[in-house]
N, C-alpha and C positions, 0 to 999 in steps of 0.2 A: 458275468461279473462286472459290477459298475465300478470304474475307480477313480476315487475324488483325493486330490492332492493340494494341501492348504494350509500354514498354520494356526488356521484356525477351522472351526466348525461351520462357518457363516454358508458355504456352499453347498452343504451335506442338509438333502431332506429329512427333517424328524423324522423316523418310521410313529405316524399317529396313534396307530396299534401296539406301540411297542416294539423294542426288537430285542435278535440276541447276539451278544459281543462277546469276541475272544481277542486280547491285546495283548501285543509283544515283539520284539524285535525280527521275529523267528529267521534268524541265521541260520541258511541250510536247510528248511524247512526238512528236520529230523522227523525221525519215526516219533518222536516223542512230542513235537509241534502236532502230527498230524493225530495222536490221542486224543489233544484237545481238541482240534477243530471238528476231529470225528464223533465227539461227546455233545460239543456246540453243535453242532448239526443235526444229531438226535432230537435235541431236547426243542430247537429249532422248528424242529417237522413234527416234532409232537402239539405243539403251540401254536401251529398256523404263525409261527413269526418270520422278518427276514434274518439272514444271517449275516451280521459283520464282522470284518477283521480289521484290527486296525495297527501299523506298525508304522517304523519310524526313519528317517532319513533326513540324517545321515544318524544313528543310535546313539541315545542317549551320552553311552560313553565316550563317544567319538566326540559328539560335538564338547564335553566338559575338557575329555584331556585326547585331545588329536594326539601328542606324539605317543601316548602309553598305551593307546588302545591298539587291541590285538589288529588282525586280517580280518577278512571277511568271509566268509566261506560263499556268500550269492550275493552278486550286486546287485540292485535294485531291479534290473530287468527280468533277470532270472528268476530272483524271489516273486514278481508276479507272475510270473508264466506258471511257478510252482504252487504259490495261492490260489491263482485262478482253476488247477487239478483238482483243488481242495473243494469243490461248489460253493465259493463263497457267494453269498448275494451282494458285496458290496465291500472291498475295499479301500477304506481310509487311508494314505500316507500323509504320517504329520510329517512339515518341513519342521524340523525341531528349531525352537529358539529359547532364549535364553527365561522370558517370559511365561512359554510352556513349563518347562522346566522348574519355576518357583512355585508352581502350584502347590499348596499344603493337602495334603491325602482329601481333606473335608473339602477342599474347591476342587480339587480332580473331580471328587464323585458329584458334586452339585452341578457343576458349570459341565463335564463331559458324558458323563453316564447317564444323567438326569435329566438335565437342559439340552443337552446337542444331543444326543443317542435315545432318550428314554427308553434303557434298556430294563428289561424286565428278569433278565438271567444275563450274568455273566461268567464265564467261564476259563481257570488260569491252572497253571502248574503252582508245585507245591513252594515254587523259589519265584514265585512272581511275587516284585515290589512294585512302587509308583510314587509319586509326589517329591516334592523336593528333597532332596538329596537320599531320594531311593529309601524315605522313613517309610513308606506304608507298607506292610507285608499282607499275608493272606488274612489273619486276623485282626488287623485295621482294617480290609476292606468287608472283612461278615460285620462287624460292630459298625459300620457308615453304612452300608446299604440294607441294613434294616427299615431304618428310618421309613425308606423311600418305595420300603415292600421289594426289594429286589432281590432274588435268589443269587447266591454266589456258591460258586461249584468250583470245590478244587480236585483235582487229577494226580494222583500219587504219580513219580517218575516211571516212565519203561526203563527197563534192563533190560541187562543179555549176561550172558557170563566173559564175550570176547576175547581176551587173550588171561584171562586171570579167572582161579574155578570160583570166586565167589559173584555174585551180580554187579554190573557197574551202570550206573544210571546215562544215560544219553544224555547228553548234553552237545553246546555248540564248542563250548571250550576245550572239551574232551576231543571232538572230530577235528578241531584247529590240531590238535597233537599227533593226530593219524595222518592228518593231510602233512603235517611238518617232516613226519617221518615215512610217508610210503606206505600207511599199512593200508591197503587199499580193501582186503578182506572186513577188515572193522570197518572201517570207510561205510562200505555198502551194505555191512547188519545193522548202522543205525539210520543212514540214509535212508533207503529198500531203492537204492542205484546207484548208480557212480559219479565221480565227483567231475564238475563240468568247469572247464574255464572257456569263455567266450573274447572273441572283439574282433577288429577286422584287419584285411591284410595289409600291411605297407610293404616300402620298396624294402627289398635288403640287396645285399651285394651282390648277387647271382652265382655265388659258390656252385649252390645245389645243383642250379643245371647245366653248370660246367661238370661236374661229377656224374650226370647222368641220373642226381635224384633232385629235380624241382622242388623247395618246397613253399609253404607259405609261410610268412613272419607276420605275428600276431602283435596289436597294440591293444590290450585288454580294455575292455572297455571300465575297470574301475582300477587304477593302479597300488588301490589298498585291498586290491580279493586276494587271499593266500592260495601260492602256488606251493608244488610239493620240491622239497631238497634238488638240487642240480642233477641231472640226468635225465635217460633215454627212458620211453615209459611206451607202453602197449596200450593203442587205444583206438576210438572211432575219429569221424570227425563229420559233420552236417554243416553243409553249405548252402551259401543261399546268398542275395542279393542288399539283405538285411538281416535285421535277426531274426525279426519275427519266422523269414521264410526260413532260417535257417534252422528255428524251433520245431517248424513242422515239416522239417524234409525228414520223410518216410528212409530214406537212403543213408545209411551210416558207413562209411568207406573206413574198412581198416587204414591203419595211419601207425606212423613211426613218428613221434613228439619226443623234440627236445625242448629239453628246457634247462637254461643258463647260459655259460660263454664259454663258444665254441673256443679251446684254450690251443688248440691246433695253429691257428693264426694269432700273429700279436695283437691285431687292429678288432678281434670279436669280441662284438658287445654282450650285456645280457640278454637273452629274447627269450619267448616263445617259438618254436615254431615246427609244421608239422609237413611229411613225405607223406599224402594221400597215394596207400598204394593201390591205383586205377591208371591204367595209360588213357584210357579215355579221360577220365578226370584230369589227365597232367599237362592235355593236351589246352585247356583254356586257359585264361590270362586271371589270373587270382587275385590281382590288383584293385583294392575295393572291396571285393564281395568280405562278406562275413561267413566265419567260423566258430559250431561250436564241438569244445571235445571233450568230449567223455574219456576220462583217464582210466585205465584198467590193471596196468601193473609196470613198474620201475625194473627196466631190464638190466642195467649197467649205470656206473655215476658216468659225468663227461672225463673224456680221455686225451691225454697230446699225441698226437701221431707225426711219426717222423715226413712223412709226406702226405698228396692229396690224393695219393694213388690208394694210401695203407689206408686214410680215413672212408675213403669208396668200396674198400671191398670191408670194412666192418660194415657201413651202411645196409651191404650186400646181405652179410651176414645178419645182423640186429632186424630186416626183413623179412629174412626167413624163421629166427627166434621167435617176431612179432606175430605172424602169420599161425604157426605152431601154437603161441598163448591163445589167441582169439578164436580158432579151431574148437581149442578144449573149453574154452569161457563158454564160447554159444555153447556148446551140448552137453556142461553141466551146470544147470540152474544153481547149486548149491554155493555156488562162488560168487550171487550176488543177478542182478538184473541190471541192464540198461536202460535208462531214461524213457 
């Protein structure tokens, strides 16, 4: 996958032949992102075209109203490592600006589908909009891309029934809600895996290895990705010296992940951070490398302990709990997959 980052098109070769595009911010790249892109890449390989993806950074909404826009569910890195799964042949990130943004539906499709993309299919869900101020829907984009002979393919929502007996459509807004509250089961039926937060270690206070459990303190690498409610969560964790190595380290080490302030001490801040349970692992210096984790389930909220002795033997314990969840995670597929 080729990826070209610009705000504008001036970098990106025409596809001469044609191509076919699928655009959107895709947050989370959900089961419901990966419809379309699985439809766009059909219709792709039936047509001898290339396939592009083109999505936005920092999203539309964000850059209009920074403080009212939600979290994120994948930072920018993430989202390509999870686009790039998809076989794209070439993703676009537009640097959003304010000038992109005023384009009226009719210079969208002239100036970027036409002119920059000469797309010949393009391919959206049933709540894709575009152009200034989010006027163009599905039905402004069949009525513009007539003109120009261009097929537009919309994609009915995926469902599930998840915790209500009627069907609820996937979406990234909906997963923001699971991730707020823990339900890691929905989590991973609209995913198809678990929810991952990344970034690399810095210093913390060395509690952990006074207590006899090391761990590592995370600085995420985007400090608007939505993390789940305060507390202890069952999960993996891949290391590496970057991210990238830490995307393809085959080796997932159970791990005990807190997340919020440790309220035990006066002086604990908010963090991230996680007990990779490996004595060989605990034996290097963490300092630098990157981490990424795969969250698997919320064991306990954060708790005050009367001393350092009592919060060491819950550690003790929430290890053996941890241990216990991820035993039965691996050897029942039905709870979901990891990354």
């Amino acid at each position: 996958m080729k990826i070209y980052s610009s705000d504008t098109l001036t970098d990106f070769p025409t596809p001469s032949k044609g191509s076919v595009v699928t655009i959107g911010n895709f947050d989370g790249v959900h089961l419901g992102h990966q419809a379309i892109i699985n439809l766009a890449r059909k219709i792709a390989q039936d047509n001898k075209l290339p396939l592009i993806g083109m999505t936005f950074e920092p999203s539309p909404e964000r850059f209009l109203r920074p403080k009212r826009a939600p979290g994120i569910l994948t930072p920018l890195d993430i989202k390509i490592k999870l686009l790039e799964q998809q076989d794209l042949d070439h993703l676009i990130i537009i640097k959003v600006t304010k000038e992109f943004l005023d384009q009226e539906p009719h210079e969208f499709v002239e100036k970027i589908l036409v002119n920059g993309l000469n797309v010949k299919h393009i391919i959206e869900g049933q709540t894709f909009n575009f152009g200034a101020r989010g006027s163009g829907s599905m039905v402004t984009l069949k009525d513009l891309t007539k003109k120009y002979s261009i097929e537009s393919h919309m994609l009915s929502s995926v469902t599930a029934a998840l915790d209500k007996p009627t069907q609820t459509a996937f979406s990234s807004s909906l997963i923001r809600s699971y991730v707020s509250t823990s339900q890691f089961d929905n989590i991973r039926t609209c995913l198809g895996r678990d929810y991952m937060v990344a970034g690399q270690v810095v210093s913390g206070k060395g509690r952990g290895r006074k207590l006899g459990y090391p761990t590592a303190n995370l600085e995420l690498y985007d400090k608007l990705q939505l993390v789940p409610e305060d507390g202890v969560f069952a999960g993996y964790a891949q290391l590496g010296n970057d991210f990238h190595e830490a995307w393809d380290q085959n080796t997932k080490i159970p791990s005990a992940i807190s997340i919020g302030r440790c309220i035990t001490f006066p002086d604990g801040n908010w963090q991230v951070e996680a007990y990779l349970m490996d004595h060989k692992v605990n034996k290097i210096d963490f300092l630098g490398k990157h981490i990424l984790l795969s969250l698997v389930e919320r064991i306990r909220p954060q708790q005050h302990f009367t001393s350092a002795q009592a919060l060491a033997q819950t550690i003790k314990s929430d290890c053996q709990t941890i241990k216990h969840i991820l035993d039965d995670y691996e050897s029942n597929p039905r709870k979901g997959v990891t990354s």
